[in-house]
C-alpha positions as CSV (number, residue, x, y, z in Angstrom):
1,X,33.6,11.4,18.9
2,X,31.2,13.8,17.2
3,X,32.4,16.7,15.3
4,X,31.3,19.1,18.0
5,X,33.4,17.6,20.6
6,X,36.4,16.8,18.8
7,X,36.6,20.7,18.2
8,X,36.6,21.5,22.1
9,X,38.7,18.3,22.7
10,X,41.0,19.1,20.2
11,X,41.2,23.4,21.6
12,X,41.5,21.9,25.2
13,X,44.6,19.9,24.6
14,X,46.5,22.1,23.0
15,X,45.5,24.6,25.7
16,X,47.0,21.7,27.9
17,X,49.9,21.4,25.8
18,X,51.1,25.2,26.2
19,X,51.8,24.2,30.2
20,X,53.0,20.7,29.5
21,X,49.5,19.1,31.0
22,X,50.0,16.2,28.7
23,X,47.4,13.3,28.7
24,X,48.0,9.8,29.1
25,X,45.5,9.1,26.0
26,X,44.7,11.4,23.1
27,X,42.9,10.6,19.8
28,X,44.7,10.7,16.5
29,X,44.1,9.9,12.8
30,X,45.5,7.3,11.0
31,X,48.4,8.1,8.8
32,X,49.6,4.3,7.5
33,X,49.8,1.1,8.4
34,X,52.0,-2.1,8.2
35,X,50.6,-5.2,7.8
36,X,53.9,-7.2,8.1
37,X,54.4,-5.6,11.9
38,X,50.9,-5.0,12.5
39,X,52.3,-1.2,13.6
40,X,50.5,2.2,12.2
41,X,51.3,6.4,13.0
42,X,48.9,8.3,13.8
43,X,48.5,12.1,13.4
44,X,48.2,13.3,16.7
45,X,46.4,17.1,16.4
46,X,47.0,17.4,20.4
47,X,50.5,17.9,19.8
48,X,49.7,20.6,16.8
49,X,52.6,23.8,16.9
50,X,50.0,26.8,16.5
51,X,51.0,30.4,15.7
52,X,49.6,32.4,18.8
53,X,49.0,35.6,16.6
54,X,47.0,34.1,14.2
55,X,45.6,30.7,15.5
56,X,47.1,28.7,12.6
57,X,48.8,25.3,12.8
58,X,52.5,25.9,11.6
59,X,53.7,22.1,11.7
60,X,51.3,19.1,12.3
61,X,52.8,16.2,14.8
62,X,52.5,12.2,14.7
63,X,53.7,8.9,16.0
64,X,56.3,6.8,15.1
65,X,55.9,3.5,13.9
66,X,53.9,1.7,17.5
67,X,51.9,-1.4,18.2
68,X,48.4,-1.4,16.3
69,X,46.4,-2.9,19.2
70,X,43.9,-6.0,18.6
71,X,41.6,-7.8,20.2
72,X,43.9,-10.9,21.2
73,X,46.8,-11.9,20.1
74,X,46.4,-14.4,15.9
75,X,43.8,-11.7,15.2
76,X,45.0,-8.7,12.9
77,X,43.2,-5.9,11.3
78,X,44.0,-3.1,9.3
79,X,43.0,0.4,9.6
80,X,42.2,2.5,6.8
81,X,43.8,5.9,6.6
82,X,41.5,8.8,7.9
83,X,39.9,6.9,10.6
84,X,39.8,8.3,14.2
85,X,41.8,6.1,17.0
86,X,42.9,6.7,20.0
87,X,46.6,6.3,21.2
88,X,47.9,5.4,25.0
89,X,51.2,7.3,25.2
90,X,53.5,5.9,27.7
91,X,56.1,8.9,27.6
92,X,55.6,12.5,27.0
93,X,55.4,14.0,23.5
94,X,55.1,11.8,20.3
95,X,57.3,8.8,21.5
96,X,56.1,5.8,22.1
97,X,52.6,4.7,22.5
98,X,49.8,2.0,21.3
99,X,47.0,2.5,19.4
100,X,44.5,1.1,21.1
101,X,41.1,1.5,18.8
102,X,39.6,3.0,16.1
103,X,36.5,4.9,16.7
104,X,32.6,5.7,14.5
105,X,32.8,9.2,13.3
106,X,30.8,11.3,10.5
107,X,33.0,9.9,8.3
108,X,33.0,6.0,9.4
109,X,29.2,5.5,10.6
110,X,28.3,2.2,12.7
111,X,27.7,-0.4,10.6
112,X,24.2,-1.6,12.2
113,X,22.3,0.7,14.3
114,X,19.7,-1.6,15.1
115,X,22.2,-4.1,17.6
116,X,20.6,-5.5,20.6
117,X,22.4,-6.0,23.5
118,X,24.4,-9.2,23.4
119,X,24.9,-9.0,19.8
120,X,28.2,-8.7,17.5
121,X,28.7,-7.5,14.1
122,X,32.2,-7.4,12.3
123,X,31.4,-5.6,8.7
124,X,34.0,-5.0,5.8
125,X,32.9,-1.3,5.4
126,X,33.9,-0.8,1.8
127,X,32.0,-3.5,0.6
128,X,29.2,-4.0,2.6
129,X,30.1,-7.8,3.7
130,X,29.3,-8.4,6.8
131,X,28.6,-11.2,9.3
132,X,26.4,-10.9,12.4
133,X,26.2,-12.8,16.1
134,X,22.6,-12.8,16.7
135,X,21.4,-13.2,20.8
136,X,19.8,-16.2,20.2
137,X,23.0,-17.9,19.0
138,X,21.8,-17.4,15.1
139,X,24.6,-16.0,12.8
140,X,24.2,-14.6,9.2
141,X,26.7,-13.5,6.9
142,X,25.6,-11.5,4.1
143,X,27.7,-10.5,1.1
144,X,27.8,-6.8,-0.9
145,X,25.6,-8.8,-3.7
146,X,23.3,-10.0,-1.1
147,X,24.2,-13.3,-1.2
148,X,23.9,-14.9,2.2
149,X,24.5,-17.9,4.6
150,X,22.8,-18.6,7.6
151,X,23.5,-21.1,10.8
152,X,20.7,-20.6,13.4
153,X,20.8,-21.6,16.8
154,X,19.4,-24.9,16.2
155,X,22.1,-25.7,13.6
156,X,19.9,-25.4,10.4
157,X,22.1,-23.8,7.5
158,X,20.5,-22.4,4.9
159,X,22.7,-20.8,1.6
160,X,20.9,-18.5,-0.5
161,X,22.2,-16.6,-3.6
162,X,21.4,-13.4,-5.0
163,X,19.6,-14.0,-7.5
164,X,17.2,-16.8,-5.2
165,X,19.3,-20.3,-5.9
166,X,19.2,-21.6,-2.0
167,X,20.6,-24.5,-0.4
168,X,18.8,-25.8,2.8
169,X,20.4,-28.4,5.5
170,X,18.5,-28.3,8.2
171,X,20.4,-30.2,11.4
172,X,17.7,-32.9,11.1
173,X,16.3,-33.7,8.1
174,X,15.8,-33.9,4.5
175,X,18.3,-31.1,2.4
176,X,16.6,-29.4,-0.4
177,X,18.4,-27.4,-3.0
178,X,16.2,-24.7,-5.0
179,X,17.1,-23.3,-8.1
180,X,16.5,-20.0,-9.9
181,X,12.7,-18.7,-10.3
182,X,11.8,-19.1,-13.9
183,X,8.9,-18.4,-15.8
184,X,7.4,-21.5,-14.7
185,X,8.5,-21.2,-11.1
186,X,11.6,-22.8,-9.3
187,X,12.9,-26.4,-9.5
188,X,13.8,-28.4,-6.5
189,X,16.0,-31.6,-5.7
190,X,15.4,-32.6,-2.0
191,X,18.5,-35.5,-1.1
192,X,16.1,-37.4,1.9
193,X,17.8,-39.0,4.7
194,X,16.3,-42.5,3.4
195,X,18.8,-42.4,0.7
196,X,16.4,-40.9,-2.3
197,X,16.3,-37.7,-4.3
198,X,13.1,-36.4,-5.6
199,X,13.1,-33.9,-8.5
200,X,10.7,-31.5,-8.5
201,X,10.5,-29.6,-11.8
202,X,9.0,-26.0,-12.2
203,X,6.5,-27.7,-14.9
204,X,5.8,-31.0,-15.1
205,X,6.1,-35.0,-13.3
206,X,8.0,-35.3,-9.9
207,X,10.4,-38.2,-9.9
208,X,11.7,-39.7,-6.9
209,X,15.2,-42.2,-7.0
210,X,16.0,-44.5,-4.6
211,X,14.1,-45.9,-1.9
């Protein structure tokens, strides 16, 4: 929800308040969280008491402890405090209620705008880590150093550092490990599925073992 609307959101349910026109789901902020229950409050500016001379909020309202909802049940996240969510309340008032989501605001951007349909990401926003479900069945996972690791749909893996030392395994195939770049370049050890390993020095002879 976009500033804009949370402001007319936010005037119309307290309107709705004044007569008791309560809604079934409201949006909140999150206040704290329990990892050990997997539970969280929520600040709940629906439910706001607001002086009707002045306009001002005179005492702000939020949930008990309730259910932090998840996306099925051995999977467990935790909100950070500030983020916008939305709360199913299953009695009148502040009592008790699920949090269903959290939801992108000015505050918490997406973290990739460029998704195409059929594709996931699940990104650790204060670091920047990140893994990604591509549509053709590929999947990266990049760290906040830009290290990465990539599986495509084939099954090739490659492993590459940040600073360009890479690992690749390619389902089929000889694996060949890279190191650094130097001033001379990068060395490379390929294992072959004959049972050698060549060495492949920046400068200088290749040797080959095995075989």
């Amino acid at each position: 929800m976009d500033p804009a609307d949370e402001i007319v959101h936010l005037l119309t349910q307290i309107g709705h308040n004044a007569y008791g026109d309560i809604r079934a789901v409201v949006f909140g902020y999150i206040i704290d969280y329990d990892p050990a229950t997997h539970t969280a409050r929520a600040l709940l500016p629906q439910f706001a008491v607001v002086d009707p001379s002045s306009g001002v909020i005179t005492e702000q309202a939020q949930t008990p402890w309730i259910p932090l909802g998840t996306i099925g049940l051995g999977s467990q996240w935790a909100p950070k405090k500030g983020q916008q969510c939305y709360v199913i309340m299953t009695e009148r008032g502040t009592g008790p209620g699920t949090i269903v989501c959290v939801t992108h605001d000015d505050i918490h951007p997406v973290a990739d705008d460029g998704l195409e349909e059929g594709e996931s990401i699940f990104k650790h926003m204060d670091s920047g880590t990140y893994f990604k479900f591509f549509k053709d069945g590929s999947l990266n996972f990049v760290y906040q150093n830009d290290a990465k690791q990539t599986v495509d749909k084939d099954g090739n893996v490659n492993i590459t550092t940040h600073d360009g030392k890479a690992i690749d395994m390619p389902a089929e195939g000889d694996m060949t490990l890279t190191g650094p770049e130097g001033g001379a370049g990068s060395a490379t050890i390929i294992l072959g599925v004959d049972g050698t390993v060549t060495i492949l020095p920046a400068a200088g002879q290749q040797v080959k073992l095995g075989g």
